[in-house]
C-alpha positions in Angstrom: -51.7 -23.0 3.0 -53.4 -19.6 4.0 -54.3 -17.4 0.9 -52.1 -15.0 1.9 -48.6 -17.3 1.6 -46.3 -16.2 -1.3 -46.2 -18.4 -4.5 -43.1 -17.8 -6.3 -44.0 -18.0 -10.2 -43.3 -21.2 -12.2 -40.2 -21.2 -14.5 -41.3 -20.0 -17.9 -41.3 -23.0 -20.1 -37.8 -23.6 -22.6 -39.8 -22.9 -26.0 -41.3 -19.1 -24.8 -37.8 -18.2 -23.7 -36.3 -19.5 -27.3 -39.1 -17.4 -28.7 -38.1 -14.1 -26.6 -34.6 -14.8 -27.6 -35.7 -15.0 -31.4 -37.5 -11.9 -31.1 -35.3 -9.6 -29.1 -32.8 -11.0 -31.4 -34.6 -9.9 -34.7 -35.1 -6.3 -33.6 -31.7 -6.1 -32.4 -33.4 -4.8 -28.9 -33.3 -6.3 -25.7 -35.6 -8.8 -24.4 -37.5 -6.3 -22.4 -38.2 -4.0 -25.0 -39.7 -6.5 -27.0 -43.7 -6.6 -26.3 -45.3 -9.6 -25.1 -47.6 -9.6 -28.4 -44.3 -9.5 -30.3 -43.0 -12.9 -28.7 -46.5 -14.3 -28.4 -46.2 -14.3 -32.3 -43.5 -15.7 -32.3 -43.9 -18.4 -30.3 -47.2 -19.1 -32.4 -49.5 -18.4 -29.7 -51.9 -15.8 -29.0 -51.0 -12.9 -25.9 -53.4 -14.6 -24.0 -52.4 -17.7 -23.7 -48.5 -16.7 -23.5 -49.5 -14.6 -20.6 -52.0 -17.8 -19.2 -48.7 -20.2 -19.6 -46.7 -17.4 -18.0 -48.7 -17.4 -14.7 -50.0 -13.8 -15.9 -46.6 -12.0 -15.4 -43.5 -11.4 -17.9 -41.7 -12.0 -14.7 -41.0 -16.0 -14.7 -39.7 -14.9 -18.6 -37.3 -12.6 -18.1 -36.2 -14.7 -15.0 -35.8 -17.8 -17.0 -33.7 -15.6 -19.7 -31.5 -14.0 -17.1 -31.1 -18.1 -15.8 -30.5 -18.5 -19.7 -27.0 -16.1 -19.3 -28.9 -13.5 -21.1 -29.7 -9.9 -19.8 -33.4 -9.6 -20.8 -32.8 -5.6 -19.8 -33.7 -2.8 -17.6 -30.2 -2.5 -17.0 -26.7 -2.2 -18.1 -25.9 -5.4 -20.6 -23.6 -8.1 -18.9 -20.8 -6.9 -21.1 -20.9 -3.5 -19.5 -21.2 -4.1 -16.1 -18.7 -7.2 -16.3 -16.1 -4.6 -18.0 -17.2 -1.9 -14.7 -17.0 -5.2 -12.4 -13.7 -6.3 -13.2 -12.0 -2.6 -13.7 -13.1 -2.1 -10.2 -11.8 -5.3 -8.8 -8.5 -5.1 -10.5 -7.8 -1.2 -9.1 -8.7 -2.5 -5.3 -7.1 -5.9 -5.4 -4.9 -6.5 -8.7 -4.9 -8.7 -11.1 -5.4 -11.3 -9.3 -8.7 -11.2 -8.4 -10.0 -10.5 -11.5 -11.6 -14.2 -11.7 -14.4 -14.8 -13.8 -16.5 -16.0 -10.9 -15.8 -12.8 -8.9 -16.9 -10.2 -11.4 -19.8 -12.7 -11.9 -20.5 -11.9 -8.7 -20.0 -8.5 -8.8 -21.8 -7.7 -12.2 -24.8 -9.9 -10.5 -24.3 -12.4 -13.7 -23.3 -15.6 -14.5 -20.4 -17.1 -15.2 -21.9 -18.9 -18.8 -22.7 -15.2 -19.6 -19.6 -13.9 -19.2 -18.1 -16.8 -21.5 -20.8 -15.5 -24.2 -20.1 -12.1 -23.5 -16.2 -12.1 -23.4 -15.1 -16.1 -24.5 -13.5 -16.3 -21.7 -10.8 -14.0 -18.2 -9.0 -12.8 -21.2 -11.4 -11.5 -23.3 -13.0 -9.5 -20.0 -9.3 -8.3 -19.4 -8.8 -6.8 -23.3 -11.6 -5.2 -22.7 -11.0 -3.7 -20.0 -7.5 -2.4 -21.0 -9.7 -0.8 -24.0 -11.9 1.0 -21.8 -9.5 2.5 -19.5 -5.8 2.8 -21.2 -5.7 5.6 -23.6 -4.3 3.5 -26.5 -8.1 4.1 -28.2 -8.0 7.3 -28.1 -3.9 7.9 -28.7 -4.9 5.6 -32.1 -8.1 8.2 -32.6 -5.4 11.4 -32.2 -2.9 9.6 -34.7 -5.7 8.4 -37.1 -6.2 12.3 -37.8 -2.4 11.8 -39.6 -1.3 15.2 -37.8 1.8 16.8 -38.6 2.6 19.1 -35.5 5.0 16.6 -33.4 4.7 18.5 -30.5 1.0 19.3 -30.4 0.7 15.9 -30.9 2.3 14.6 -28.1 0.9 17.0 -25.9 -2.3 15.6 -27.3 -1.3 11.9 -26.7 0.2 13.1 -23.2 -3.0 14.5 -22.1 -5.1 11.0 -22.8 -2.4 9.2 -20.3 -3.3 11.4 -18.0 -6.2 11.0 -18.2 -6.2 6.9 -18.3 -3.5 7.2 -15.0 -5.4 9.3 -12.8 -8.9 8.0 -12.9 -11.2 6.2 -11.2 -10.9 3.1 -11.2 -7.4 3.0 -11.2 -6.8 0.1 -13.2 -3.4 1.3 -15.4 -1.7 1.7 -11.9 -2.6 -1.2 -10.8 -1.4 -3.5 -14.0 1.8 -1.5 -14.5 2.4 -2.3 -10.5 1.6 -5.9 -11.5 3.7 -6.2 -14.7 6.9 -4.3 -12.7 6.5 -6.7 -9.9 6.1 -9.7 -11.7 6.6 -9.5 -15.4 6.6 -13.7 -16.3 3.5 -14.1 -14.6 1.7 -16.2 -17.0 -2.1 -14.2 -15.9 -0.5 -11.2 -17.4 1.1 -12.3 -20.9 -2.3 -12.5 -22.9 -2.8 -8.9 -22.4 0.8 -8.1 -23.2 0.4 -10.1 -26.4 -2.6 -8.0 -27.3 -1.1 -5.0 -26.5 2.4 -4.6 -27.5 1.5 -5.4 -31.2 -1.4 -2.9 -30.9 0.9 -0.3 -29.7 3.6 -1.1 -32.5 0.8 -0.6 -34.9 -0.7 2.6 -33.6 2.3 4.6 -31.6 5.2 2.8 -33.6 3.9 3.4 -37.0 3.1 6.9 -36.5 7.0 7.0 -35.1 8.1 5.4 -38.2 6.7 7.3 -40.3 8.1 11.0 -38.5 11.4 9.0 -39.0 10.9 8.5 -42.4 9.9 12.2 -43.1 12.8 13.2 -41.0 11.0 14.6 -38.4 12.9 12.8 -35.5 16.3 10.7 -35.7 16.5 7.2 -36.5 16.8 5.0 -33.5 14.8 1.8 -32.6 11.4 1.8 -32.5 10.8 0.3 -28.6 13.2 2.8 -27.6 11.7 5.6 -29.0 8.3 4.4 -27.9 10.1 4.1 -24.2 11.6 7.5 -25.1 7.9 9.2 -25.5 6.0 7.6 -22.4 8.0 6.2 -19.4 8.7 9.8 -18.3 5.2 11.0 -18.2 4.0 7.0 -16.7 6.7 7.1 -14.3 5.7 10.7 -12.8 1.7 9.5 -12.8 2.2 6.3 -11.2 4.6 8.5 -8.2 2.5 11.6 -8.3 -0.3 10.4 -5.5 3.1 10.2 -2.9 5.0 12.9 -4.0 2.0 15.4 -4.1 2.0 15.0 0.1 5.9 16.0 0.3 5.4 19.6 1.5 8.9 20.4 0.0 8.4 19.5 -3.5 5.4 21.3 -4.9 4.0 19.0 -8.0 2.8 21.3 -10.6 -0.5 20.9 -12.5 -1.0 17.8 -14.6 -1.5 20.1 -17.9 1.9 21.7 -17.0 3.7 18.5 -16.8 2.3 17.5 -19.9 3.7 20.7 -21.7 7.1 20.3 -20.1 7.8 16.4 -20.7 6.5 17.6 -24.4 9.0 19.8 -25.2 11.5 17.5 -23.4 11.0 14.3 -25.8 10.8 16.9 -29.0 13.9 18.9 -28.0 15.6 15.0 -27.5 14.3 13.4 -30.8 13.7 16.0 -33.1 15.9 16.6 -36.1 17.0 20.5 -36.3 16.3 21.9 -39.3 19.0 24.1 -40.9 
């Protein structure tokens, strides 16, 4: 073998990677930003001879703990590029793809990690509805207990916007899935986190303008259906209609103001 062939380093034995895990996971830090001296110590060993069993390189370690379904850093965490993964998958080929091999693929992780990450194709799914529907930050609007109803629902209006319109487009693309087929069983763990989470967070806050006679008594799912399906409806048609020369599609802020005043005007109670 001429001195010049590569040797690819030797796997880092089991007990240094336990020890980098120990350490990264006492200084709540990531395995790379833990120094070698640090998990030398840990291991019981001197820096020397961690770096002598290592083949003189952190490399074969932070190999061997990627291998172990751990990020050892330098990058985004699994969880965040899983959650980026997956968003991305879902807005250019549904729900469907959204396997836990494919956004292991796509993250550039494993499929163990993603189970430690996410416990499973649900758990990467809720959070992805948490990064990129607005119920967060409708639930951070209502959490201020605000008493304006109609600068509220402007306020809530604008976050859908928001949520339909970007990039990725993954709210499009699970409200196309759920309208086309609403029994598919790969969708129902999400509705059964959601609905109940919107009951709490939009339905209360409903309940509670009832009860202070802000807006007429009527139930709950209908009111909900009431506040949103206009605005969702017009996002999820807007990309078409915006390339009908004959029906100019006013500003997104605009539309927000006007379905506003529409679902006050239709719930609110007059006051004498």
């Amino acid at each position: 073998m001429s001195k010049d062939e590569f040797h690819p380093p030797a796997p880092a034995p089991p007990d240094l990677v336990q020890a980098a895990l120990r350490a990264a996971r006492t200084r709540n830090a990531a395995v790379a930003d833990v120094s070698m001296q640090a998990i030398a110590k840990e291991a019981g060993i001197s820096r020397s001879t961690l770096l002598r069993r290592l083949g003189g390189s952190r490399q074969a370690l932070d190999e061997a703990v990627r291998a172990a379904g751990v990020d050892p850093g330098g990058r985004k965490p699994v969880r965040e590029r899983a959650i980026e993964a997956g968003a991305a998958l879902i807005s250019s080929d549904g729900l469907a793809a959204l396997s836990l091999e494919r956004i292991a693929a796509a993250a550039d992780c494993s499929v163990h990690s993603l189970y430690a990450a996410f416990d499973g194709r649900d758990g990467v799914l809720q959070a992805i509805f948490e990064r990129y529907s607005p119920i967060v930050d409708a639930e951070a609007v209502l959490a201020a207990h605000p008493t304006d109803l109609k600068a509220t629902v402007r306020e809530i209006y604008a976050h859908m916007a928001a949520a339909l319109t970007r990039e990725p487009r993954v709210m499009p693309a699970l409200f196309a899935e759920l309208l086309a087929r609403p029994q598919d069983t790969s969708l129902q763990p999400l509705m059964h986190y959601a609905f109940p989470r919107l009951l709490s967070g939009i339905g209360t806050w409903l309940a509670s303008e009832i009860q202070a006679g802000r807006i007429r008594d009527m139930p709950l799912l209908l009111l909900i259906q009431q506040l949103s399906s206009p605005l969702i409806m017009h996002l999820l048609l807007r990309p078409a209609t915006e390339h009908a020369a004959d029906a100019p599609v006013p500003p997104v802020a605009e539309v927000c103001n006007t379905f506003a005043d529409a679902f006050v005007r239709a719930v609110a109670v007059p006051h004498p």
